[in-house]
C-alpha positions in Angstrom: 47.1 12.8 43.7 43.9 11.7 45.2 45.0 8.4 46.0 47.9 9.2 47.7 45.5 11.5 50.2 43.2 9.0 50.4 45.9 6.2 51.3 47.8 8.5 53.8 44.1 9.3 55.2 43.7 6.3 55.6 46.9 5.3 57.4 46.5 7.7 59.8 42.9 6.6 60.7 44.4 3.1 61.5 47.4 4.2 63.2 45.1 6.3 65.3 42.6 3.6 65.7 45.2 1.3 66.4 46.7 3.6 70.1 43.6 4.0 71.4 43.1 0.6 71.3 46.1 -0.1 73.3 45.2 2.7 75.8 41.8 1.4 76.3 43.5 -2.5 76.9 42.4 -3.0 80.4 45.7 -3.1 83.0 46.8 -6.7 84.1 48.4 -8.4 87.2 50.3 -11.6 87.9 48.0 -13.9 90.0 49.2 -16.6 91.7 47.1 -20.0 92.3 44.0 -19.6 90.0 45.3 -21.5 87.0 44.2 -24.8 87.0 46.8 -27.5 85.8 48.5 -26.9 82.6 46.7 -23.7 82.2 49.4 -21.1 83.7 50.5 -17.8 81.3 54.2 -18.6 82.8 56.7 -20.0 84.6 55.0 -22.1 88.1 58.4 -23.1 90.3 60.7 -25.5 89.9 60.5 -28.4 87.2 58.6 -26.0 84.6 59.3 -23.7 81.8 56.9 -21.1 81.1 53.5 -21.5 79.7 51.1 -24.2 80.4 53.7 -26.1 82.4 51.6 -26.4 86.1 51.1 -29.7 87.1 48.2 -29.5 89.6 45.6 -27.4 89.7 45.9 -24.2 91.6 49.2 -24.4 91.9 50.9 -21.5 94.3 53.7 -20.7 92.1 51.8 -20.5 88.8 50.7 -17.5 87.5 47.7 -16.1 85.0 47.0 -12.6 84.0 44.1 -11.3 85.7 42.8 -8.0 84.9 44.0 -5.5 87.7 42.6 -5.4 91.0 40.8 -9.0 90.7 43.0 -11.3 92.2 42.8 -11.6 95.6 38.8 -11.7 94.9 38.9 -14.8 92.5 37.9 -17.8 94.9 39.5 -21.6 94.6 38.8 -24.4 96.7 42.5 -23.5 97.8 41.7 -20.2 98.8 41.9 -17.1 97.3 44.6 -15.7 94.6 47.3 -13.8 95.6 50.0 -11.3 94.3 52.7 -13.2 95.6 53.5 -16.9 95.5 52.4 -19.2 97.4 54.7 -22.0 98.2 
């Protein structure tokens, strides 16, 4: 029976481990115009998909995950990121 403890103990311990983790994941934002070409997380206008699909860099309509409450800091020759697209 001590194995059976020990394994459920040890479930436990990772399921616990496991949602703090995912608690202490930092909160994200869409930014729009900091990826550079073929380095967006999704969708950038019309003509692309998803995922590495920009075509220029900086590109107003192409989004990355930022970590919340950077984006309108992060600084490209085309200006600043925004939450919003930029057409």
């Amino acid at each position: 029976m001590k194995i059976t403890h020990a394994a459920l103990a040890a479930a436990i311990a990772i399921g616990a481990s496991t949602a703090v983790s995912a608690a202490d994941a930092p909160q994200m934002e869409k930014c729009y115009g900091v990826a550079k070409a073929g380095k967006n997380d999704c969708k950038a206008g019309a003509g692309t998909s998803c995922a590495g699909t920009s075509r220029v860099d900086y590109q107003g309509d192409a989004w990355k995950l930022v970590k919340a409450g950077t984006c309108t800091h992060i600084r490209t020759p085309k200006g600043f990121g925004s939450l919003t697209p930029r057409t």
